[in-house]
N, C-alpha and C positions, 0 to 999 in steps of 0.2 A: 523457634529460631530467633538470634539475638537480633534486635533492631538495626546494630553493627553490622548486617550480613555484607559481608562486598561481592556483586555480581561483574563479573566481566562479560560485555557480551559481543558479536564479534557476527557481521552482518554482509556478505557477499553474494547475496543472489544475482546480480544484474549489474549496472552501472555506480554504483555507489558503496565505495568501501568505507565502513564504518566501525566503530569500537567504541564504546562506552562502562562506564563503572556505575551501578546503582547500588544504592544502599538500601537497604532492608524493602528492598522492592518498589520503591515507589520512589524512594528520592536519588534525582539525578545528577551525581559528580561531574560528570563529563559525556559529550558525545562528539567525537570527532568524527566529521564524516569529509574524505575527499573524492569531490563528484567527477566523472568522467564525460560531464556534457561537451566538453571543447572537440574532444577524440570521437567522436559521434553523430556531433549534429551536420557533418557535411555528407553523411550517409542517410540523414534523415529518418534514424534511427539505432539503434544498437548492434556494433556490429561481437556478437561472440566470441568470436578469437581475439580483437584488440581489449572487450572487457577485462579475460583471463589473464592477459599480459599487465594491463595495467591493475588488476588486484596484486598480482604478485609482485609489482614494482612496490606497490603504495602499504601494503599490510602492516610492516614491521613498524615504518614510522608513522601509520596512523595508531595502530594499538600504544605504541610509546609516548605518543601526545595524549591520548585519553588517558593513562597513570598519571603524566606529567599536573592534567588538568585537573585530577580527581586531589591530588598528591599522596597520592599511593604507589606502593612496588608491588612486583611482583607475588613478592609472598603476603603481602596483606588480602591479597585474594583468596575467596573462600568458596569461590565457582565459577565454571570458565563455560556459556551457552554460545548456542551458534545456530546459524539458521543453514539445513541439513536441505532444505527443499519449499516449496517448489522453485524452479528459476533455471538458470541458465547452469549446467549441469556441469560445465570446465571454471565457470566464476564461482560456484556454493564448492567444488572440491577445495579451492584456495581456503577458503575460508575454513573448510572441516579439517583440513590436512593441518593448518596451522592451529587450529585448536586443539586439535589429539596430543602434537608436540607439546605445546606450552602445559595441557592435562598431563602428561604423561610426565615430564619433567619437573612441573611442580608437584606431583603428589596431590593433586585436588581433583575431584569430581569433573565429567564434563555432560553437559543436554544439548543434545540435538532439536531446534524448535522448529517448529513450521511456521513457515514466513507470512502465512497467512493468519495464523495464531498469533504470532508476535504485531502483526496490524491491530488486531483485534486489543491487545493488550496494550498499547500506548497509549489508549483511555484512561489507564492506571496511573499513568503515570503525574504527577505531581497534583494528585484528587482523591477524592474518597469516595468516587464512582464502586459500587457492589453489584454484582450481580442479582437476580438474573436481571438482563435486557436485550432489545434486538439493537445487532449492528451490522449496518450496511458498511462491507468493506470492498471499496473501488478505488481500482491501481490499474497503471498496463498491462498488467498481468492477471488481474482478478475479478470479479463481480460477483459477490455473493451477499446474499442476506443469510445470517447468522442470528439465532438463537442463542443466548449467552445462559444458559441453566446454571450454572455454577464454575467453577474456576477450573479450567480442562475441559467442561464439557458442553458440548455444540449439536445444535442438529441444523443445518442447513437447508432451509425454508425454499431458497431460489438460486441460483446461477445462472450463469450466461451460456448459452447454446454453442455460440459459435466466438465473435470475438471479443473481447473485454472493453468498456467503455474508454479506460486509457489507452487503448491500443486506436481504436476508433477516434480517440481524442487528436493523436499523433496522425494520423493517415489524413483526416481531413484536415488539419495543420498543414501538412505537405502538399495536397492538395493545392489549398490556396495562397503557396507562395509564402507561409508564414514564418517555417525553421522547427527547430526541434528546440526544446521538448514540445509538442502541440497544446499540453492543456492550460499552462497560463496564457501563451501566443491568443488562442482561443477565447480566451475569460475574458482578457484584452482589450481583443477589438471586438467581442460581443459587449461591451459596454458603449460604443459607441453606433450599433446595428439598430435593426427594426428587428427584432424576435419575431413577428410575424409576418413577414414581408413575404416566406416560403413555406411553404406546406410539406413538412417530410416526414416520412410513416413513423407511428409510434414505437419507440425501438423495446418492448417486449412481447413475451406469446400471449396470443390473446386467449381470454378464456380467465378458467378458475387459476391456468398455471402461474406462478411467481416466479417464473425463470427471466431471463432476459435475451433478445437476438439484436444485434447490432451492426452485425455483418449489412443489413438492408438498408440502417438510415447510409453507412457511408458510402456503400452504391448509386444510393440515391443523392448523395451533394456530386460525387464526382460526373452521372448521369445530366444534372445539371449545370455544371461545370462547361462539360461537352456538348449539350445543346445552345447555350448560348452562344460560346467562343466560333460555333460553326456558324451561327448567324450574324456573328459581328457583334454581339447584344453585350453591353455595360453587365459585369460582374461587381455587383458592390460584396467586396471583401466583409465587409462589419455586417451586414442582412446576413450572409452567409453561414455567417460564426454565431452569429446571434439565434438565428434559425433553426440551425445542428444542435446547439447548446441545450436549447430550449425543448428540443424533443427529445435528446439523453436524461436529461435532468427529469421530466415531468414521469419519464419511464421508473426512472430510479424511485420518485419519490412516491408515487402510485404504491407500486408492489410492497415497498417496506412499510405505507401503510395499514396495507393490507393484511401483512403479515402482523406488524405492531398489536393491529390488532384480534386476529386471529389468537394470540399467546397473551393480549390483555395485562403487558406491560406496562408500567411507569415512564422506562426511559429508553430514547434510540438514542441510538452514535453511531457516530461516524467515524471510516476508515481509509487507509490506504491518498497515494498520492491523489485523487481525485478527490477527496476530501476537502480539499484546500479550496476547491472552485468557487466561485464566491456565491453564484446563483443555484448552486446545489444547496448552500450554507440559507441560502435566504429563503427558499423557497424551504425547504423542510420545517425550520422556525415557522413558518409563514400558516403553511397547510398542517401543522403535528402539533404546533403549541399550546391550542386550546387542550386537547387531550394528553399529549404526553410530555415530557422534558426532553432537550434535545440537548444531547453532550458531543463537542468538540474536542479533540486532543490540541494540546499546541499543535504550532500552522509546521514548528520546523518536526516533529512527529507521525506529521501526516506522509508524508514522503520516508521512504527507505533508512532507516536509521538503528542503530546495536541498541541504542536503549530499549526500544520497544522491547527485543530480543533479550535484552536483561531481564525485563520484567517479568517475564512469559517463563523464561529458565528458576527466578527465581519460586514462584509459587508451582510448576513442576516438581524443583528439587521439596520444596515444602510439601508436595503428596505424594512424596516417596517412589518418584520418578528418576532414575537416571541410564545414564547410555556409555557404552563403551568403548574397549577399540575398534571394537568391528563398525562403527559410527563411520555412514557413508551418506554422499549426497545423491539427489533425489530429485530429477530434472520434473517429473508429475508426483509430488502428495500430495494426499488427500486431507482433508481437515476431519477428523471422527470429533 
């Protein structure tokens, strides 16, 4: 494929409508993303119907700002991806409905990517990261350690049981009077905490498994939450955050060593919006860099973005993947 390729790629799972142009895989013209945090955070989370509504307000003139920013038209595109699933199942049809049209109208190919795939793939972007390696991708929506064998293919080492560490990230944000989104809120004012100040359970299964449960540590802040507030007892906000933090992060970064080295790779990376956490960033460097390299996507890659979804589409269409009208979206895939 020419180094020229132009990818459009076109990103609606959840609260962030986004469109970007990549060139020959890896380099990035443009990524417009318009977030919908303002419409959201008085609900103290995502509410699905106003998503839907505001992807369909926002799509046309976000995808026309990322041509704009690339300085490309329409017909200079030479593949149009999109992320088909997992997510919010009325905000991923926006995004696949308008991608069929724009395929169908221009005469170009279109791929449907999984959005966990497409995390996985914004390591790619602006590097010369290769395969294999293990990556830990954590979002609100995700936890999984990923085996990276080659380009498409994955075997899935661990996941979360019950709920995803950004989801847990956001609940105990709300919890403590913080606002949404929870995970920077969180990073925050854990930097001004005691990390050991509380004792809360280790949030994966114990044993040989690499999965992850987290449903327990944030029982356990809002449990104590509740015992104090009953006794009149000082809640320090920064111990709290610092405390939670500390026990997600040491979980995360246990098992993907585990794993790391179970497969006796080189290199981890890191994924999804949780990615960005700063004590996730430090401690992995901290505990993995005697043995292995540890790779970061840009900070604005880690969060919900079409580029990653370009990139992902583009080495798809390079192993002779593609998808067609029947292209529908997909509130639960699976990552194969």
């Amino acid at each position: 494929m020419a180094e020229d390729f132009l990818t459009l790629g076109i990103e609606t799972s959840c609260d962030e409508t986004s469109a970007a142009v990549v060139r020959g895989g890896r380099k990035v013209l443009s990524n417009a993303i318009f977030s919908q945090i303002k419409w959201h955070e008085k609900f103290g989370g995502v509410v699905p119907e106003i998503a839907s509504r505001k992807h369909l307000e926002a799509i046309c003139h976000v995808v026309q700002k990322a041509l704009e920013d690339a300085g490309v038209g329409f017909r200079d595109l030479d593949l149009v991806a999109v992320t088909c699933g997992p997510g919010l199942v009325g905000a991923l049809l926006v995004g696949v409905s308008y991608a069929k049209g724009l395929s169908y109208t221009l005469k170009k190919p279109i791929i449907g990517i999984n959005h966990i795939e497409g995390h996985i793939f914004a390591n790619f972007l602006e590097s010369d990261l290769e395969p294999p390696f293990l990556c830990l991708v954590v979002s609100g929506g995700h936890s999984h350690i990923v085996y990276v064998r080659d380009y498409g293919k994955y075997e899935v080492m661990g996941r979360t049981v019950d709920d995803a560490a950004g989801e847990a990230f956001d609940k105990t944000a709300r919890a403590l009077g913080l606002g949404y989104p929870g995970g920077p809120l969180i990073d925050r004012a854990a930097r001004c905490g005691n990390e050991n100040a509380i004792s809360f359970p280790v949030a994966h299964v114990r044993g040989e498994d690499l999965s992850f449960s987290f449903s327990g540590i944030k029982s356990a802040v809002l449990n104590y939450l509740n015992q104090r507030r009953q006794k009149n007892l000082q809640v320090v906000v920064e111990d709290v955050a610092a405390s939670f933090q500390k026990a997600v992060v040491d979980a995360l970064v246990e098992n993907t060593l585990k794993a790391a080295h179970i497969k006796k790779v080189e290199t981890i990376a890191l994924a999804g919006g949780v990615a960005a956490n700063s004590k996730l960033r430090e401690e992995l460097v901290k505990r993995a860099g005697k043995d292995f390299k540890v790779h970061f996507p840009p900070m604005v890659m880690c969060t919900d973005n079409a580029a990653m979804i370009a990139c992902a589409g583009y080495y798809r269409y390079k192993d002779g993947f593609r998808s067609d009208m029947a292209l529908n979206a997909h509130a639960t895939l699976n990552l194969f």
